[in-house]
MILO-295536 format. One record per atom (N, C-alpha, C): residue in one letter; x negated, y, z. Coordinates in steps of 0.001 Angstrom, whole numbers, plus 500000, padded with zeros to 6 digits. Layout:
AXYZ...
# end
This chain:
X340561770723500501X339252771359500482X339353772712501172X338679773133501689X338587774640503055X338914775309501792X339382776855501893X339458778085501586X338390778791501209X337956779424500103X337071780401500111X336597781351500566X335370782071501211X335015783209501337X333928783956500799X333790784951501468X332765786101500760X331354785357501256X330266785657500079X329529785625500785X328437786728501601X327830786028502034X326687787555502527X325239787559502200X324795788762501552X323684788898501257X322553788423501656X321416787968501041X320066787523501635X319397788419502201X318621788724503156X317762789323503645X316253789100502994X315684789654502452X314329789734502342X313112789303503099X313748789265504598X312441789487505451X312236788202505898X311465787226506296X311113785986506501X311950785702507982X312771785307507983X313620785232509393X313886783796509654X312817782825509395X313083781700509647X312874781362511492X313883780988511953X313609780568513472X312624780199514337X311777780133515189X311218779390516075X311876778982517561X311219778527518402X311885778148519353X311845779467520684X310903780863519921X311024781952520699X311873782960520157X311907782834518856X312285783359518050X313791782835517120X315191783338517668X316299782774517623X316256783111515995X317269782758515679X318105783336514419X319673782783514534X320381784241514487X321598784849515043X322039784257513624X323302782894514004X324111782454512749X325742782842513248X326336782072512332X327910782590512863X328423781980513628X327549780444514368X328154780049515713X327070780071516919X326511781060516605X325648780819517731X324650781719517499X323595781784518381X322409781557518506X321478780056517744X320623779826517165X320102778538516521X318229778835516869X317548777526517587X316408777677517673X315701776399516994X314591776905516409X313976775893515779X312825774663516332X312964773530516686X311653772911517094X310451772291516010X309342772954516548X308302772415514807X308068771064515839X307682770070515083X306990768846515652X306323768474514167X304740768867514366X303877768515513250X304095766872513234X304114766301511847X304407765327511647X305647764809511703X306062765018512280X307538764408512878X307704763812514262X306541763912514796X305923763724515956X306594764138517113X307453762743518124X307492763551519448X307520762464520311X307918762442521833X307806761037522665X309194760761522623X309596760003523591X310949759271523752X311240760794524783X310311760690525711X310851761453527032X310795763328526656X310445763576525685X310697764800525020X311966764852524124X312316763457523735X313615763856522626X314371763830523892X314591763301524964X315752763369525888X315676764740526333X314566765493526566X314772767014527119X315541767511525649X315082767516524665X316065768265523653X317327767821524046X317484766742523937X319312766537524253X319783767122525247X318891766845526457X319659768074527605X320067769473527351X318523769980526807X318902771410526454X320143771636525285X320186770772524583X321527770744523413X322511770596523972X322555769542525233X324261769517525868X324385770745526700X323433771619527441X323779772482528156X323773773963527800X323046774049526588X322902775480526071X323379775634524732X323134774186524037X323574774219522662X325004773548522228X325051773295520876X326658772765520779X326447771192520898X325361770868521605X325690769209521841X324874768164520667X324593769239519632X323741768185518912X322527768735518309X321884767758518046X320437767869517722X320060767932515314X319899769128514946X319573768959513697X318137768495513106X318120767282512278X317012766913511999X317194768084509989X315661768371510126X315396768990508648X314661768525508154X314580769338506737X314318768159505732X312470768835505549X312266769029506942X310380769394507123X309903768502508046X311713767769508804X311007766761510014X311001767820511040X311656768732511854X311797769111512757X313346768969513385X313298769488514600X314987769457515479X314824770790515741X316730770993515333X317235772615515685X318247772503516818X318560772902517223X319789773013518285X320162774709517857X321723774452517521X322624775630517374X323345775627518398X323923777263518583X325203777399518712X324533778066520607X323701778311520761X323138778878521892X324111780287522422X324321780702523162X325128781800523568X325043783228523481X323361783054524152X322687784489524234X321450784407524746X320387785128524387X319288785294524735X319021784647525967X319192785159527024X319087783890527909X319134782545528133X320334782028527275X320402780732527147X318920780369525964X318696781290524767X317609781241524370X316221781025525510X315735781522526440X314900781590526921X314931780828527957X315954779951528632X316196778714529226X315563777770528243X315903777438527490X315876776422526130X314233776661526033X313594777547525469X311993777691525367X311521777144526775X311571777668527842X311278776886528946X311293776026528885X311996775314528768X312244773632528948X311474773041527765X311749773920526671X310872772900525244X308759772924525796X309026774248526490X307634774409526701X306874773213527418X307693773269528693X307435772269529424X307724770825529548X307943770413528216X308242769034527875X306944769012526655X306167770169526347X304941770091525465X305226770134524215X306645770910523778X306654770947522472X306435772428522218X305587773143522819X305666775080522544X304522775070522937X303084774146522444X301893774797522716X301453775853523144X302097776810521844X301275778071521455X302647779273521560X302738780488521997X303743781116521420X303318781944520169X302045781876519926X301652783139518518X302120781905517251X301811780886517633X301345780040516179X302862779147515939X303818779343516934X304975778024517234X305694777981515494X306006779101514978X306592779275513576X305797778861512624X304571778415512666X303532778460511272X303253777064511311X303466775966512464X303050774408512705X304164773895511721X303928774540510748X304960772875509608X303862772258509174X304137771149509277X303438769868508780X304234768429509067X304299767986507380X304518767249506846X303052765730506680X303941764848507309X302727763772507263X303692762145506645X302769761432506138X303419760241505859X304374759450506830X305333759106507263X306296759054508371X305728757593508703X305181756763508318X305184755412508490X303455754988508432X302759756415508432X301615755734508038X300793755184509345X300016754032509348X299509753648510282X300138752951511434X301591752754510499X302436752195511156X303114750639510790X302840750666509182X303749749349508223X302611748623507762X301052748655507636X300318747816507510X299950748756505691X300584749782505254X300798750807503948X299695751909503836X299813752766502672X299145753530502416X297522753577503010X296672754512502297X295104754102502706X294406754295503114X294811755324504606X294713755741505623X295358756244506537X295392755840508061X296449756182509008X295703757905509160X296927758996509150X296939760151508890X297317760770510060X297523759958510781X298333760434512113X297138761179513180X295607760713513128X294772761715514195X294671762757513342X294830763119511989X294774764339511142X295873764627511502X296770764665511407X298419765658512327X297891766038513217X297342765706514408X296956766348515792X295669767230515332X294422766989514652X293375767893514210X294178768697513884X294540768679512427X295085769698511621X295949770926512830X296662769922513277X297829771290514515X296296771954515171X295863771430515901X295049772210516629X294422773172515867X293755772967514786X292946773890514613X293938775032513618X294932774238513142X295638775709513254X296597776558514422X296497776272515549X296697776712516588X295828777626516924X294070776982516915X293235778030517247X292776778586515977X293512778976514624X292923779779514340X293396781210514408X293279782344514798X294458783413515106X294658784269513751X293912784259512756X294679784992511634X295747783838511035X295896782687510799X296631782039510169X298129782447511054X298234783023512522X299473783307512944X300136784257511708X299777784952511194X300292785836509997X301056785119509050X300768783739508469X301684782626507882X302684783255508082X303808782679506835X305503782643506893X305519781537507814X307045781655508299X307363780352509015X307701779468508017X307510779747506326X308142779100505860X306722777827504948X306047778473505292X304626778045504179X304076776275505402X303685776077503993X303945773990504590X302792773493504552X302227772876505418X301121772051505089X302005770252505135X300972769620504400X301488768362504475X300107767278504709X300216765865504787X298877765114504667X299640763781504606X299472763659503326X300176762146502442X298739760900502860X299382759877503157X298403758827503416X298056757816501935X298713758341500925X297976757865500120X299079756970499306X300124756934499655X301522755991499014X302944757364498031X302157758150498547X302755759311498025X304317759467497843X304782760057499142X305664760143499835X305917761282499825X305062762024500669X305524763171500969X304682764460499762X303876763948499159X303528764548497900X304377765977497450X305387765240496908X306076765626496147X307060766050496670X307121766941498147X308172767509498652X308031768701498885X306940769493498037X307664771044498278X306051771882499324X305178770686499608X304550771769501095X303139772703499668X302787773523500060X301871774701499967X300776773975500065X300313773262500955X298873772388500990X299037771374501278X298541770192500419X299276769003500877X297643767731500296X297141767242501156X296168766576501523X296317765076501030X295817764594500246X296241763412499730X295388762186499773X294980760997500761X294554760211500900X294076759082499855X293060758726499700X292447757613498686X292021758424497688X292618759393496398X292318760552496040X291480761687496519X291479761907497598X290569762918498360X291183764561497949X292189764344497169X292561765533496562X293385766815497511X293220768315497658X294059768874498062X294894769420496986X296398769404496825X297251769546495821X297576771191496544X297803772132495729X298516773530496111X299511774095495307X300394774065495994X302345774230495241X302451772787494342X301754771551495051X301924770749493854X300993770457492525X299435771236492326X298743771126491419X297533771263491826X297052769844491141X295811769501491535X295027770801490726X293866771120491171X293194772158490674X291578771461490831X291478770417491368X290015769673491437X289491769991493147X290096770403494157X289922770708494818X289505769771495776X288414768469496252X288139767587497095X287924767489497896X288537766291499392X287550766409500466X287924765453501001X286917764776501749X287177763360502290X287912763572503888X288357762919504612X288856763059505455X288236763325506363X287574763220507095X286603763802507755X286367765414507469X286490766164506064X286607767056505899X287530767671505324X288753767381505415X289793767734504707X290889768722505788X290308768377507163X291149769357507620X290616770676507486X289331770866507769X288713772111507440X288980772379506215X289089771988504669X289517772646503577X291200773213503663X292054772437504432X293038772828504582X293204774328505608X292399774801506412X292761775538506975X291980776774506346X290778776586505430X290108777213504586X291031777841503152X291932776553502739X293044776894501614X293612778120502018X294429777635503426X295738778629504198X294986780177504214X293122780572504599X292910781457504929X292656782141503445X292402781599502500X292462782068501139X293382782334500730X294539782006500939X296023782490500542X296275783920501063X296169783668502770X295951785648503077X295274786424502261X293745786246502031X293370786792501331X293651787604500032X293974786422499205X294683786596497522X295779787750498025X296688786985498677X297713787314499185X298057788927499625X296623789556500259X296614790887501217X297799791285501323X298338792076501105X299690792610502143X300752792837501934X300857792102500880X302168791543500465X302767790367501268X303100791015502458X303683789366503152X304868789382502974X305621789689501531X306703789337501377X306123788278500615X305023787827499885X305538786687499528X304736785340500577X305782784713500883X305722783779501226X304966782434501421X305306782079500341X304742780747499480X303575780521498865X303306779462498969X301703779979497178X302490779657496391X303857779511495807X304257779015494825X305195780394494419X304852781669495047X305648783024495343X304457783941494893X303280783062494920X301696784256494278X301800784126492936X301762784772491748X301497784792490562X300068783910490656X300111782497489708X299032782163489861X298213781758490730X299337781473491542X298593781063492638X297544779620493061X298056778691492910X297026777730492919X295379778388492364X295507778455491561X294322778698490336X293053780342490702X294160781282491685X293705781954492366X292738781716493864X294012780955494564X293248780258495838X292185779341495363X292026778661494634X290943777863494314X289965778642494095X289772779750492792X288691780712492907X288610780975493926X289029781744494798X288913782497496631X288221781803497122X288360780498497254X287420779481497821X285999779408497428X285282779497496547X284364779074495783X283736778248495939X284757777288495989X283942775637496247X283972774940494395X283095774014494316X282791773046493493X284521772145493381X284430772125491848X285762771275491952X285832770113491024X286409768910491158X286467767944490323X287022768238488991X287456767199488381X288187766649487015X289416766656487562X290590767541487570X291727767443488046X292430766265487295X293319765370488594X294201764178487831X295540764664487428X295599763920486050X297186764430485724X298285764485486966X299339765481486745X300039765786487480X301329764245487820X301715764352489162X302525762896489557X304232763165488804X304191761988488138X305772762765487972X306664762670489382X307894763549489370X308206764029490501X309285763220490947X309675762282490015X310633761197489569X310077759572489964X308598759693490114X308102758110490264X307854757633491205X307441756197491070X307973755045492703X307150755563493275X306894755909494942X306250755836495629X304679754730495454X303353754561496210X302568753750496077X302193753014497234X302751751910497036X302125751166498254X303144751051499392X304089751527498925X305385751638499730X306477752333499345X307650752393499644X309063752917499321X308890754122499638X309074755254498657X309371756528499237X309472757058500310X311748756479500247X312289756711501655X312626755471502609X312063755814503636X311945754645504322X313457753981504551X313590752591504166X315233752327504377X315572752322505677X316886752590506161X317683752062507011X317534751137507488X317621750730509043X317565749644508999X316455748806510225X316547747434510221X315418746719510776X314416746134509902X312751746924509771X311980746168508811X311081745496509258X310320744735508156X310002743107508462X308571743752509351X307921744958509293X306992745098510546X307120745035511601X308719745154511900X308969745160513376X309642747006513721X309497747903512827X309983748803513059X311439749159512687X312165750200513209X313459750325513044X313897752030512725X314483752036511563X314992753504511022X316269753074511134X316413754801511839X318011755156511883X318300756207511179X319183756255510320X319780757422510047X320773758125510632X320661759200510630X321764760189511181X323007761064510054X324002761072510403X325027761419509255X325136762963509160X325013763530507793X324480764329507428X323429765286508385X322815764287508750X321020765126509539X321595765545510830X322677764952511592X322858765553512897X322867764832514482X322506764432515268X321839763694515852X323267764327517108X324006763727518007X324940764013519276X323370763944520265X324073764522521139X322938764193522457X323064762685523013X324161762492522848X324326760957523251X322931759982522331X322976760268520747X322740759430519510X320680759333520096X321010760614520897X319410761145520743X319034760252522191X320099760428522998X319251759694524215X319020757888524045X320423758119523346X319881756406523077X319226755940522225X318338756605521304X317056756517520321X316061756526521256X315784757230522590X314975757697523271X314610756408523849X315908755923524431X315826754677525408X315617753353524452X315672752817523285X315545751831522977X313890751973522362X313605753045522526X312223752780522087X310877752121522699X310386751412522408X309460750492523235X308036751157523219X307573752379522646X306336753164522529X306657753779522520X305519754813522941X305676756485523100X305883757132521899X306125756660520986X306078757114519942X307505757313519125X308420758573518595X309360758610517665X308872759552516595X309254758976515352X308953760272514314X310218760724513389X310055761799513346X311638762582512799X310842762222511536X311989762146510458X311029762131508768X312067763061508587X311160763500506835X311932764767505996X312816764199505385X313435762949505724X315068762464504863X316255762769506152X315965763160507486X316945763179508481X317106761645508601X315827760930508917X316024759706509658X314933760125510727X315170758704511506X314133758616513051X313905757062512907X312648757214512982X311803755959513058X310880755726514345X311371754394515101X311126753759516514X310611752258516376X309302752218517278X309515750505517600X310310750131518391X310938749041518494X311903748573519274X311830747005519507X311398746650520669X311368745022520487X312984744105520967X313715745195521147X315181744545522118X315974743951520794X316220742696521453X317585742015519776X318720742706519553X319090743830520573X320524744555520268X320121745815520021X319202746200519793X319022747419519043X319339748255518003X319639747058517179X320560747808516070X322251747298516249X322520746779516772X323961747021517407X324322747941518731X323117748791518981X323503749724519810X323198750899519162X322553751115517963X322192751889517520X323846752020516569X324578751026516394X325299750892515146X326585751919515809X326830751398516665X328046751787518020X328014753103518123X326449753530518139X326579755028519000X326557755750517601X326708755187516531X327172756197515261X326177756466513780X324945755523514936X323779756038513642X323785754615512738X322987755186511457X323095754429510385X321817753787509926X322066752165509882X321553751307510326X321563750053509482X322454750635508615X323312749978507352X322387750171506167X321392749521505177X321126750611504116X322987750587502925X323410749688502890X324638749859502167X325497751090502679X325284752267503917X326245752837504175X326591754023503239X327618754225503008X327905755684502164X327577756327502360X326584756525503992X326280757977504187X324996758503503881X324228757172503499X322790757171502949X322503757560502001X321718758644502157X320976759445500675X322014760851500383X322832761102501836X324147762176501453X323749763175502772X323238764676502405X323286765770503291X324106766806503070X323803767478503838X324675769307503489X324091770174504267X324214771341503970X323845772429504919X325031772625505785X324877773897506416X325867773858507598X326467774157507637X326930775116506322X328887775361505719X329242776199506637X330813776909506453X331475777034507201X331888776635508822X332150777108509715X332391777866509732X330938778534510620X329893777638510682X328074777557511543X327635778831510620X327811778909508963X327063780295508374X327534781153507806X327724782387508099X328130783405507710X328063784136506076X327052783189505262X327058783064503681X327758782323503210X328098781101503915X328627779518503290X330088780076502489X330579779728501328X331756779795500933X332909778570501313X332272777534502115X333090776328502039X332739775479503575X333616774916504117X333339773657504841X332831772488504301X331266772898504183X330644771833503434X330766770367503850X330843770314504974X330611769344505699X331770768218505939X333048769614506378X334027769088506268X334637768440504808X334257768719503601X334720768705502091X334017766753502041X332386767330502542X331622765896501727X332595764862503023X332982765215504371X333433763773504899X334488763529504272X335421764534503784X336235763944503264X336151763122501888X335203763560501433X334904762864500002X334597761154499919X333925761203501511X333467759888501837X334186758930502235X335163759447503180X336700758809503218X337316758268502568X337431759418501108X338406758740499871X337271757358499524X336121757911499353X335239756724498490X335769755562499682X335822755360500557X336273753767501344X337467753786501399X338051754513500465X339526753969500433X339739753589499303X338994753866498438X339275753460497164X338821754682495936X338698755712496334X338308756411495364X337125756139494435X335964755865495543X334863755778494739X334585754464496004X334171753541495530X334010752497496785X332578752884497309X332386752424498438X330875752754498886X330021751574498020X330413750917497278X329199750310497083X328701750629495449X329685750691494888X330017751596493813X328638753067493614X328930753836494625X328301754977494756X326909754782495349X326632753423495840X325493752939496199X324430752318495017X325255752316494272X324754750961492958X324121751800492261X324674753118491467X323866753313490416X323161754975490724X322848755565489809X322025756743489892X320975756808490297X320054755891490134X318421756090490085X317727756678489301X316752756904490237X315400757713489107X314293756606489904X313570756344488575X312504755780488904X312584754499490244X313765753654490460X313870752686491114X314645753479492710X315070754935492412X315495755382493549X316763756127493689X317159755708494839X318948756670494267X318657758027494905X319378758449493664X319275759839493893X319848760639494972X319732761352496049X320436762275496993X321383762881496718X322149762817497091X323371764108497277X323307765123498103X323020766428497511X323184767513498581X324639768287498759X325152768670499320X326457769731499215X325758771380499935X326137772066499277X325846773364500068X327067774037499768X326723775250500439X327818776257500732X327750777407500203X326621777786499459X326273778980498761X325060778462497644X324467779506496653X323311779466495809X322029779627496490X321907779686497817X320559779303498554X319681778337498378X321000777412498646X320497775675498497X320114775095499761X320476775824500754X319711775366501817X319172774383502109X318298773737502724X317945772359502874X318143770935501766X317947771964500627X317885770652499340X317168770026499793X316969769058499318X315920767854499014X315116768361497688X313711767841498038X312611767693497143X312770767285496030X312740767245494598X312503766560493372X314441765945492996X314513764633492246X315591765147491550X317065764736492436X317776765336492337X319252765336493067X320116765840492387X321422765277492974X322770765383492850X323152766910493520X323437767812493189X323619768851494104X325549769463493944X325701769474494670X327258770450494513X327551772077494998X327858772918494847X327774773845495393X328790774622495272X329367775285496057X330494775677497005X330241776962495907X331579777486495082X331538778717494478X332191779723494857X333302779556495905X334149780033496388X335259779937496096X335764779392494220X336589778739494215X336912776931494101X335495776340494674X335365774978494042X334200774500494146X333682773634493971X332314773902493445X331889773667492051X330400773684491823X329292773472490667X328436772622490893X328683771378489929X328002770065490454X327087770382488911X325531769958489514X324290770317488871X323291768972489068X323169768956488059X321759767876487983X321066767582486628X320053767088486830X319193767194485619X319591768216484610X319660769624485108X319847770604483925X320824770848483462X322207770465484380X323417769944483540X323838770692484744X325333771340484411X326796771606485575X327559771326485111X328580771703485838X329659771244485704X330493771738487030X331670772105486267X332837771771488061X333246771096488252X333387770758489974X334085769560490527X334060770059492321X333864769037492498X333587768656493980X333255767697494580X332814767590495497X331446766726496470X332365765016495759X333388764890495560X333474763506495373X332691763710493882X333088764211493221X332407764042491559X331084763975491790X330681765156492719X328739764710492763X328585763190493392X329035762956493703X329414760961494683X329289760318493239X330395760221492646X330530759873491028X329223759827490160X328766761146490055X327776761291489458X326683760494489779X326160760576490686X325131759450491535X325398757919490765X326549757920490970X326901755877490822X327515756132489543X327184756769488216X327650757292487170X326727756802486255X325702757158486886X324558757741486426X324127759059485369X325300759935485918X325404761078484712X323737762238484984X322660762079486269X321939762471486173X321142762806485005
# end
């Protein structure tokens, strides 16, 4: 297991990346790409890979909002090569608004024959009109919109405004407050929510979040002074998806579409061009599990997909297993996160913990639970709702779940999962 180090303090100030706007890590330079929805073409993920093999360290990071990062940039210049090129491949609309386009949308909707409305011309409304609205540029880069199609998926992952199909409901930090609107009008309440949050909010833009306002839901709703329903009990955060699987599996499914996973969320430029090329529509969508979902009509598609590294398997060990970026990429991390969980994964196919073993048990609500590893008490890039988490203490880690720790390390959180000690 790596060596310990110090860590380094948080900064206060909202320093989340854009693609103009670097953020200086310990291997690099790192720029962020938003793609509302998860939304991009074939012939745009191949410009990211270029710019990743020539400016960045070669690979492409999928997050758990559904965007691509490329680290490890050199210097400002190589920064401003990289924006060029993202610009002109149409992923940098706007430069005021490029940090504030998170949005979270159902990854499959309008796509599997599921959920109870295709949500996908609301991703493009919704971006636009928060593009043109110019006070919402004030947003954190960190504050989320989402628009669930109604199978409730992405619900329950964390976004600030999150639009919920068949329901008509807008949820804020997660709580219904009676707040309604049919689709047709739901993007306008959403960008009406976001401008009520400034408001409440005034000038305190340290906080962030609506889930960072004292009271916040219950505030923004007054601000609004709209008419509000009979709020529905709250979703547990633990239950099956509706109308479809949560996380979309691995794999070739019976619609004809094909998810790949990427091992712990990191995409080679190679992995990315050949996602690009087997796709038979203009269409790829990054989801918030660090998969990519493509039509593909070719019969070797998933044996070319298998070859070039991505996961394609739902039995693989590496499914349902992330990390942040550890040692030696962050200058907080206490551990080679990355390096610790492959090794953990190793032992499990050798016998430690078998992969199928660690596949079998630890569900919630018909679902296996995630494994995160991090490198510090940040948490970086957890996952939404309930997980396996391990965390790097500097001498070891602290494996946590359902309310519970413990020490160990990334194999015990493996254990735990197929334990079912959640």
């Amino acid at each position: 297991m790596s060596a310990p180090a110090t860590p380094s303090p948080r900064s206060p100030e909202d320093r989340c990346p854009g693609a103009l706007r670097a953020h200086q890590a310990a291997d690099g330079l790192l720029v962020r790409v938003r793609l509302p929805g998860g939304q991009l073409r074939p012939g745009q993920l191949r410009v990211l890979a270029d710019v990743a093999d020539t400016d960045g360290d070669g690979t492409l990071e999928l997050t758990s909002r559904a965007n691509l990062q490329i680290r490890g940039l050199a210097d400002d210049d190589a920064v401003r090569r990289a924006a060029e090129r993202i610009a002109a491949a149409g992923l940098l609309p706007t430069p005021t608004h490029e940090r504030v386009r998170n949005l979270l949308a159902s990854p499959l909707s309008g796509r599997d024959g599921r959920g109870r409305l295709d949500v996908r011309p609301m991703v493009r409304d919704l971006d636009a009109a928060l593009r043109g609205a110019a006070d919402l540029a004030s947003l954190s880069g960190r504050f989320l919109f989402a628009l669930d199609d109604g199978r409730y998926d992405v619900t329950t992952l964390g976004a600030d405004l999150c639009w919920v199909a068949g329901e008509d409901a807008l949820r804020l930090a997660g709580t219904d407050t009676g707040l309604r609107a049919g689709p047709a009008a739901a993007v306008e309440l959403l960008i009406e929510a976001a401008r009520a949050f400034l408001r409440v909010r005034g000038d305190r833009s340290d906080l962030w979040r609506l889930a960072d306002l004292p009271d916040g839901p219950a505030r923004v709703t007054a601000a609004l002074g709209r008419p509000v329903a009979q709020p529905d009990p709250p979703l547990p955060a633990d239950g099956p998806a509706v109308g479809g699987e949560a996380v979309p599996t691995v794999g070739v499914r019976p619609d004809g579409l094909v998810v790949a996973g990427a091992r712990l969320g990191r995409l080679t430029a190679g992995q990315a061009r050949e996602l690009a090329e087997l796709a038979a529509t203009d269409e790829i969508i990054i989801t918030p599990w660090r998969s990519v979902v493509l039509d593909s009509t070719r019969p070797d598609t998933v044996g070319r997909l298998a070859t070039a590294g991505l996961l394609v398997e739902p039995s693989s060990p590496w499914r349902g297993v992330s990390a942040c970026t550890g040692r030696p990429g962050c200058a907080s991390a206490l551990a080679d996160v990355r390096q610790d969980l492959t090794d953990a994964l190793a032992d499990a196919a050798t016998g430690a913990e078998t992969p199928a073993t660690v596949g079998e048990g630890g569900t919630v609500g018909g679902r296996m639970l995630p494994v995160h590893v991090v490198g510090c008490d940040r948490c970086c890039g957890r996952p939404a709702g309930p997980a396996v988490l391990a965390v790097a203490t500097g001498s070891g880690y602290r494996i946590e779940a359902a309310g519970r720790s413990w020490i160990g390390n990334p194999s015990a959180a493996l254990a735990a999962r197929a334990e079912g000690r959640q």
